[in-house]
Each structure stands twice: as structure tokens, then as C-alpha cells.
C-alpha positions in Angstrom: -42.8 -26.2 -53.1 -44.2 -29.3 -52.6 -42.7 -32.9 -54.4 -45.6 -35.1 -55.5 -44.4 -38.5 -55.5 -47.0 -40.2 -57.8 -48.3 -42.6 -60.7 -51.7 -41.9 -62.3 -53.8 -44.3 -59.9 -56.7 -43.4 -57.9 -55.0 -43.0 -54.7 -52.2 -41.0 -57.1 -55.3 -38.8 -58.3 -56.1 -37.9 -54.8 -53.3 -35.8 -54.3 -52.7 -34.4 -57.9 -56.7 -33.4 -57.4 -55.9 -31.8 -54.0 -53.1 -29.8 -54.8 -54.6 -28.6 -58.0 -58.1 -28.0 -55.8 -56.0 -25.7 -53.4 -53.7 -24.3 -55.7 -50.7 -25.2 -53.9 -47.1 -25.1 -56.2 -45.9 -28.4 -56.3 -43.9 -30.8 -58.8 -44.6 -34.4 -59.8 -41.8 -37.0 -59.3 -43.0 -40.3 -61.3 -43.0 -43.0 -59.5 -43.2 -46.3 -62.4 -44.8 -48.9 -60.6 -44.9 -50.9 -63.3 -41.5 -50.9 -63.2 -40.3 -51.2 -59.5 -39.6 -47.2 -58.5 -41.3 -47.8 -55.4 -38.6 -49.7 -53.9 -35.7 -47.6 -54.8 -34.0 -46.8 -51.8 -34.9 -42.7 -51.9 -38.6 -43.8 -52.5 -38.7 -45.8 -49.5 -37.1 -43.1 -47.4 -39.8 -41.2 -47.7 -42.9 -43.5 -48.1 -41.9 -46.9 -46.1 -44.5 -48.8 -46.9 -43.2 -49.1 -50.5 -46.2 -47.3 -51.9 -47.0 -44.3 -53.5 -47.9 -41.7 -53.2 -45.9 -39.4 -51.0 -45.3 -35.8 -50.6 -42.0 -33.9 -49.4 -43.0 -30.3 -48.5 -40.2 -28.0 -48.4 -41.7 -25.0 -47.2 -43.9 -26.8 -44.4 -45.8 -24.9 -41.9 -43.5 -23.8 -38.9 -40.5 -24.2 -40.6 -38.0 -26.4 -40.6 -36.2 -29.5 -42.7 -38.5 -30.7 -45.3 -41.2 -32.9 -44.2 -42.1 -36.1 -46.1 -45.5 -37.7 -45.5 -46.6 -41.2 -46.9 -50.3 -42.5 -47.1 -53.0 -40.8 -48.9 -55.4 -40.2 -46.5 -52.8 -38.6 -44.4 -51.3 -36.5 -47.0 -55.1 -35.2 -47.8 -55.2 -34.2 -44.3 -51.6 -32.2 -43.9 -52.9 -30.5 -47.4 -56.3 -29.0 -46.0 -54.6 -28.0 -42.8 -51.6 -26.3 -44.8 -54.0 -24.6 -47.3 -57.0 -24.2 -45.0 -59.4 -25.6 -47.2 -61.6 -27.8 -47.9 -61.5 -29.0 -44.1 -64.1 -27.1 -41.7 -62.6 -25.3 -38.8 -65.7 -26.8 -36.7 -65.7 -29.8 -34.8 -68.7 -31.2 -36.5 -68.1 -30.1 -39.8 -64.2 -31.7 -39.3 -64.8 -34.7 -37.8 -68.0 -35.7 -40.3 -64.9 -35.2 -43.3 -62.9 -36.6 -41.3 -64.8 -40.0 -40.9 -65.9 -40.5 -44.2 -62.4 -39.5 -45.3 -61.5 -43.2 -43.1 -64.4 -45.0 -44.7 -62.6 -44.0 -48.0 -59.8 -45.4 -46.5 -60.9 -48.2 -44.8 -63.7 -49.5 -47.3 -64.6 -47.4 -50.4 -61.1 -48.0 -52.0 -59.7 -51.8 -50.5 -62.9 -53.5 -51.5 -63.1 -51.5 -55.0 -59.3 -51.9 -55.8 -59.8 -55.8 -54.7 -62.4 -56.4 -57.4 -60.7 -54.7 -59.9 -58.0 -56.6 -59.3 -59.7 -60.0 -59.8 -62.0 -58.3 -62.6 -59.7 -56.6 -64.2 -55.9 -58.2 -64.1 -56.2 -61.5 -62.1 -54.4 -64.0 -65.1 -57.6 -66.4 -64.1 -61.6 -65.6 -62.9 -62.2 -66.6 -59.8 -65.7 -66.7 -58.9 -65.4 -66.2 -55.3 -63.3 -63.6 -54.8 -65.3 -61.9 -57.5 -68.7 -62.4 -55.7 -67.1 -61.5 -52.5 -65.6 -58.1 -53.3 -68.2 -57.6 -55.8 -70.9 -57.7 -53.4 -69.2 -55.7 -50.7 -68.1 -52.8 -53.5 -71.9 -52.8 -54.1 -72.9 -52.6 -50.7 -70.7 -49.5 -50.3 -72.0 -48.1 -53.1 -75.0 -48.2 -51.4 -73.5 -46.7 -48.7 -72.5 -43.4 -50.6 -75.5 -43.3 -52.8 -77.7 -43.6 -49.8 -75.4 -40.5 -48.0 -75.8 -37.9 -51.1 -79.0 -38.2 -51.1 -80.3 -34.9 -51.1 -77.0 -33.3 -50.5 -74.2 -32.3 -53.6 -71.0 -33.5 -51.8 -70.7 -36.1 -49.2 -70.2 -33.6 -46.4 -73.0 -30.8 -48.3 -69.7 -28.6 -48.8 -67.1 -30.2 -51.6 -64.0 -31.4 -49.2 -61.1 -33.9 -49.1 -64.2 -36.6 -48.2 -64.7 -36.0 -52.0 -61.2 -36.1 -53.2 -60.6 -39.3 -51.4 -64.2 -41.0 -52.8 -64.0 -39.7 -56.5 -60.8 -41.1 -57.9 -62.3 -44.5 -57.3 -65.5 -44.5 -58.8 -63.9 -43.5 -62.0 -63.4 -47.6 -62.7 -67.1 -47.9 -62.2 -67.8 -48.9 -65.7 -64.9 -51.4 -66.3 -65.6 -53.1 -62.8 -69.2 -53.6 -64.1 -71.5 -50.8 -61.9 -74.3 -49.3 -63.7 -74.2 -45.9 -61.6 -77.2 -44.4 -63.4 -78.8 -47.2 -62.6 -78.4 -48.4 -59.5 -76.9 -45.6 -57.4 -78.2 -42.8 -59.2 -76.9 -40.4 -56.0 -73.8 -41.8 -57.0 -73.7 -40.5 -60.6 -74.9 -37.4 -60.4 -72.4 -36.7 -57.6 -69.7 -38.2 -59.7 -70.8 -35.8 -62.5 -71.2 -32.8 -60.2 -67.4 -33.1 -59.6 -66.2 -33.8 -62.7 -67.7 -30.5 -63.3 -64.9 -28.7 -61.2 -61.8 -27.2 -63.1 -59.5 -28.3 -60.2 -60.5 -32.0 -60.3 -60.3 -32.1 -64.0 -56.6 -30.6 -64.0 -55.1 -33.1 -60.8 -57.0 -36.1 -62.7 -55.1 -34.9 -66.2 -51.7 -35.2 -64.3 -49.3 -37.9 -65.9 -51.8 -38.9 -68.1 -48.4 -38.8 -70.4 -46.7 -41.4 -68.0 -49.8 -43.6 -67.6 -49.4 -46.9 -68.6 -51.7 -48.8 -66.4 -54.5 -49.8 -68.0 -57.9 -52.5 -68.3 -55.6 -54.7 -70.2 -54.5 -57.5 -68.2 -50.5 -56.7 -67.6 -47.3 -58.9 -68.7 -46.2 -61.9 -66.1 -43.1 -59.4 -65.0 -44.9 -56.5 -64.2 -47.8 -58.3 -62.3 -45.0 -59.5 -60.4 -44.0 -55.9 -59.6 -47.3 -54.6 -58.9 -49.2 -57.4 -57.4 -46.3 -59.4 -55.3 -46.1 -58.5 -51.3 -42.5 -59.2 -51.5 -39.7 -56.7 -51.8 -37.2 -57.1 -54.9 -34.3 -58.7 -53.2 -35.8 -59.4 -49.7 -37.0 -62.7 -48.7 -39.9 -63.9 -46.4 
């Protein structure tokens, strides 16, 4: 059995998506971020960087205590290799998820999570930093659209490269992106997967809890979510 530490965010949705996508038993452990759970003491034990989300597997391969891994992109990996899917055995085949998987990482879901945040819950516009991340979001739309053309999944096979990308396009319309528009690759990719029965379960997951939305939040939980600061810790 696997523990899903998570809140219903896109880097949340990554894993929910996985597990469900690979079938692997697993329970979900809210994590309120809204409300500070991610720097209780067990939480960061297990995911240090005081983020979700994290997994503990208690059943991991070779045995053992159970094994707790933080980071998304890292959990992704540890689930293909556990399951044995959606990962190719090949060099080529692994290492093409494997970097687009770190451009995910790396680009796709800083530069889209950085203009939602000044779009979406900033308490004032600021033109720069809109126009900045704006424009690089774009670009890497671009990026993707330009990369599925001619091919259904970013990798031709659906993989964690897709399970990584996905949960953050689905903002595209708040943040402002006309898909069909512009990226067309884009949308019809984002539809493709939206398609699957696995993606659709793992995005349902805490839609119950969720209570993160477009509407800009209260002055104490921005403080929560947004501040680089552990409660109780000083600089």
C-alpha cells in the first residue's frame, strides 16, 4: 500500500493520475495547504522541502522499512519503475521521457505556476511579472505544441512525460491561453488524455477537499501558501 500525501494541485494531480494510470493500491493523506499541514512535523519527515506531495510506500520493491519519497518528478519516476509502466525499458525511449519529464520540471510548471500566481492570486497586477512569465509560459507552449506535432503523446506512447505536462495545462483558460487557437497540438493532446479513464479518476481525487480556487485567497492563507518562511522559524 502506498500513502499519497496530497492536496488537489497540479503537481498533487500528477501522482493521484499516476497511481490511478497504473493501478497501484494506495490511500490519500490530505495535506491542507491552505491551512499549514505541510509543516507539521510528520509531513516534513517525509517531504523536507515543506511541500507536497509525497509518497510512503510500504510494500517497496526489495523489501524493507517503508520508503518515503518527496518531489513529484521523482515520485513519477519510482512509480513507472515499481509498476513497470509507462516508462520504456530502452535507452532511447527512457531517456526521451525522461527529459521531457525535467522540462516539466524545470520549465512547463515554474513558469505556468508563476503567472498564475501574479494572474490569478497576486493581491495587486503587476505588469511585469505578468509580461515576463506570460511570455515565457507562451513560449513553452510553443514548445509542446511544436513537439506533438504529428505525434498523440509527447513521447508517441502516453507516459509519465504526459502525467507530469497535463495537470498544468488544465489552468489554461483562467491564465488567459486560447489553446485552440494558438497551440492547437496543444489542445487536441490535452483532449486526447482527458479521454483516458485513469486520468479522469487521479484528477477527480480530493475534489471533496479542494478548496483552492481562481478566487483570490484571504490575507492569512496567502501567508500560508505564498510565504518562503516556515511558521515559527525566522530568516
Amino acid at each position: 500500500m502506498i500513502d499519497l500525501h496530497y492536496w488537489p494541485t497540479p503537481n498533487g494531480w500528477k501522482i493521484s493520475i499516476a497511481l490511478e494510470e497504473m493501478e497501484l493500491p494506495y490511500r490519500v493523506v490530505p495535506v491542507d495547504i491552505g491551512r499549514g499541514a505541510q509543516f507539521a512535523p510528520e509531513f516534513l519527515a517525509i517531504s523536507p522541502n515543506n511541500r507536497m506531495p509525497a509518497i510512503v510506500d510500504h510494500d517497496p520493491a526489495g523489501g524493507g522499512a517503508p520508503l518515503a519519497i518527496f518531489e513529484s518528478g521523482a515520485i513519477l519516476l519510482y512509480l513507472a519503475e515499481k509498476s513497470g509502466r509507462f516508462l520504456p525499458a530502452d535507452p532511447r525511449g527512457r531517456m526521451d521521457v525522461i527529459q521531457w519529464l525535467m522540462w516539466q520540471m524545470g520549465g512547463l510548471g515554474p513558469m505556468l505556476g508563476q503567472h498564475g500566481h501574479f494572474k490569478l492570486y497576486a493581491p495587486e497586477k503587476v505588469p511585469y511579472a505578468l509580461t515576463r512569465y506570460g511570455d515565457e509560459a507562451r513560449r513553452l507552449y510553443g514548445v509542446l505544441d511544436e513537439r506533438l506535432a504529428g505525434r498523440d503523446f509527447i513521447c508517441d506512447d502516453y507516459s509519465i512525460a504526459d502525467m507530469a505536462c497535463w495537470p498544468w495545462t488544465v489552468t489554461w483558460k483562467g491564465q488567459g491561453f486560447d489553446l485552440a487557437g494558438e497551440f492547437p497540438n496543444v489542445r487536441a493532446w490535452y483532449d486526447r488524455c482527458k479521454e483516458r479513464p485513469g486520468l479522469r479518476r487521479g484528477y477527480e481525487v480530493g475534489r471533496d477537499i479542494r478548496t483552492i480556487s481562481t478566487k483570490a485567497p484571504d490575507e492569512k492563507t496567502r501567508e500560508i501558501l505564498f510565504s518562503n518562511r516556515r511558521p515559527g522559524k525566522e530568516r
